[in-house]
C-alpha positions in Angstrom: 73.0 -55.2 -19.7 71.4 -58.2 -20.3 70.9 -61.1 -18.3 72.5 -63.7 -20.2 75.1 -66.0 -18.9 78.5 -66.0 -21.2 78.8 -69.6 -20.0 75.6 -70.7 -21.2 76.4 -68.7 -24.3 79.8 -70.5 -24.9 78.1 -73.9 -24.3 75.2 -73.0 -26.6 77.7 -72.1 -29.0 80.0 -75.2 -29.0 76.6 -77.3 -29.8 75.9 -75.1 -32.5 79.3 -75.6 -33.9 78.6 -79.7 -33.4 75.2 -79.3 -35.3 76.6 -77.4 -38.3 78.7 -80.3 -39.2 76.1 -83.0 -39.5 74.8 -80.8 -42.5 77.1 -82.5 -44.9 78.6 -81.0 -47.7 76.2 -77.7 -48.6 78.6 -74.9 -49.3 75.7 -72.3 -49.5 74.3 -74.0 -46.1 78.2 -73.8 -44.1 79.0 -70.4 -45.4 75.4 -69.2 -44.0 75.9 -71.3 -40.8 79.8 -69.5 -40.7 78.2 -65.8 -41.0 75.4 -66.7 -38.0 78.1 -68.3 -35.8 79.8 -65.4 -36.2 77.5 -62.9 -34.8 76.7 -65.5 -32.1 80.6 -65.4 -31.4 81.1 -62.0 -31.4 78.0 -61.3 -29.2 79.6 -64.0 -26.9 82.9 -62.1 -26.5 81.0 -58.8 -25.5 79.0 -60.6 -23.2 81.9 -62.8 -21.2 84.2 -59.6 -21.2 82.1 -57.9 -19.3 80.6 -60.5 -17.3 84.5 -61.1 -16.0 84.7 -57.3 -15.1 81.6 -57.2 -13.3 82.2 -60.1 -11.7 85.2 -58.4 -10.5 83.4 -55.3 -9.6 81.2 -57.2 -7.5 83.4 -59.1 -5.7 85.6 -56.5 -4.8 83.7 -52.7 -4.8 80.4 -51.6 -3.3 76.8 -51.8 -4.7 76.9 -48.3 -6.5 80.2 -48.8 -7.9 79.4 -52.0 -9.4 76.5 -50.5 -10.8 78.5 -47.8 -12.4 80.8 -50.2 -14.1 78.0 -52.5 -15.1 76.3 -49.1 -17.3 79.2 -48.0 -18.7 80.1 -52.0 -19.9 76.4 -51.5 -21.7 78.6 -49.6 -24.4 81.2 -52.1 -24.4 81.3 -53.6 -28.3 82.9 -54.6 -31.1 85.3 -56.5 -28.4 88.0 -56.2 -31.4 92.4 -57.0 -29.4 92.8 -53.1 -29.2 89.8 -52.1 -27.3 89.6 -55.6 -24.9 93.2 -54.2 -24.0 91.8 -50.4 -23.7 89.0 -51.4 -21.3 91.6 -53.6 -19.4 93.8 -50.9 -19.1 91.3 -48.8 -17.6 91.2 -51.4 -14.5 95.1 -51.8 -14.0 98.2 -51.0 -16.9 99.8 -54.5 -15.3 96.6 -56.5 -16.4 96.5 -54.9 -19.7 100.2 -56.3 -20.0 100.1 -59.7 -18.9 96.8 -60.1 -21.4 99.1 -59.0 -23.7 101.9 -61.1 -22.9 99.8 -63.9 -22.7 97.9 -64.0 -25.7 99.2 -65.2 -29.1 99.0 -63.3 -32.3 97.2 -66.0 -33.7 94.8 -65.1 -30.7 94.4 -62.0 -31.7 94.1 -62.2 -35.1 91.2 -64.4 -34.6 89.4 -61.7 -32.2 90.0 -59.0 -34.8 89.0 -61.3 -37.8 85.8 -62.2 -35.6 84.3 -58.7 -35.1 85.5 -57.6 -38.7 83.4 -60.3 -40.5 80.7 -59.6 -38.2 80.5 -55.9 -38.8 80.9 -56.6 -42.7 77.8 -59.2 -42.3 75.5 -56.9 -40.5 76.3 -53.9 -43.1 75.3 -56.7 -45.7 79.0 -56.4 -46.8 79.8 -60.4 -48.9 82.3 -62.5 -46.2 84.2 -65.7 -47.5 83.9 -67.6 -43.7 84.1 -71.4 -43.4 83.1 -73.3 -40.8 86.2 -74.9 -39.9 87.5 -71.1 -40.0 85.3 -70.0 -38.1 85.3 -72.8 -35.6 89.0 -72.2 -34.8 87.7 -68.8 -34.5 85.6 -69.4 -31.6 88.6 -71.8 -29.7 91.0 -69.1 -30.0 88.1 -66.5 -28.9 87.4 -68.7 -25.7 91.0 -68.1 -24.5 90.8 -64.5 -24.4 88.0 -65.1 -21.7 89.8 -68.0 -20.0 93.3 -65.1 -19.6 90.9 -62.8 -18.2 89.4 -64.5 -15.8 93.2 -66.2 -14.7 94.6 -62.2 -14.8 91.2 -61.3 -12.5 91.3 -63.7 -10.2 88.4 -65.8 -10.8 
């Protein structure tokens, strides 16, 4: 697993989002901008997931059990509703609900729409993403991380 900080991910992300709006009216330029943001995006939502686990893990397990959650998050991708809710299940059935309770359909619909447009961009598959679509994207993406941390305790 990486070392890179969902935070500074999520804040590198938001200035990205500020850029691609001083480029004017450039539909070739926004809908290029939409596809890159949305990798970015979807790499962020792998990335804070887990981070919120292991931070978890740490906190609360010993050294070699953290260690063993932190491998087995290495495979943890394509962070579509379904699976962030599988993966929280595995930790506790009532955390797995109260995410679910908690989140929105409009939440999830943006998760699932995020990793489906990324997987269609890196199999060179044609996406129709703007950027204001994919900015609202990104808020709704940020809340998912801002449940799990409230559901884990940190």
């Amino acid at each position: 697993m990486t070392n890179v900080d969902s935070n500074r991910l999520e804040k590198r992300l938001a200035s990205l989002f500020d850029k691609a709006k001083d480029f004017g009216f450039n539909p070739e330029l926004q809908a290029n901008w939409s596809c890159y943001l949305c990798v970015l995006t979807s790499g962020y939502l792998e990335r804070a997931i887990a981070e919120e686990f292991l931070r978890y893990c740490h906190a609360r397990s010993s050294g070699s059990i953290a260690r063993y959650v932190a491998k087995d998050l290495e495979r943890f991708q394509n962070p579509k509703m379904a699976k962030i809710l599988q993966l929280t299940e595995r930790f506790s059935k009532d955390w797995a609900e109260t995410l679910k309770e908690r989140t929105p359909d409009e939440v999830k619909a943006a998760v699932d729409s995020i990793v489906a447009n990324k997987n269609r961009i890196a199999h060179g598959e044609s996406v129709s993403l703007g950027l204001v679509t994919m900015e609202n994207y990104f808020k709704e993406a940020r809340k998912i991380v801002r449940h799990l941390k409230e559901i884990l305790g940190g």
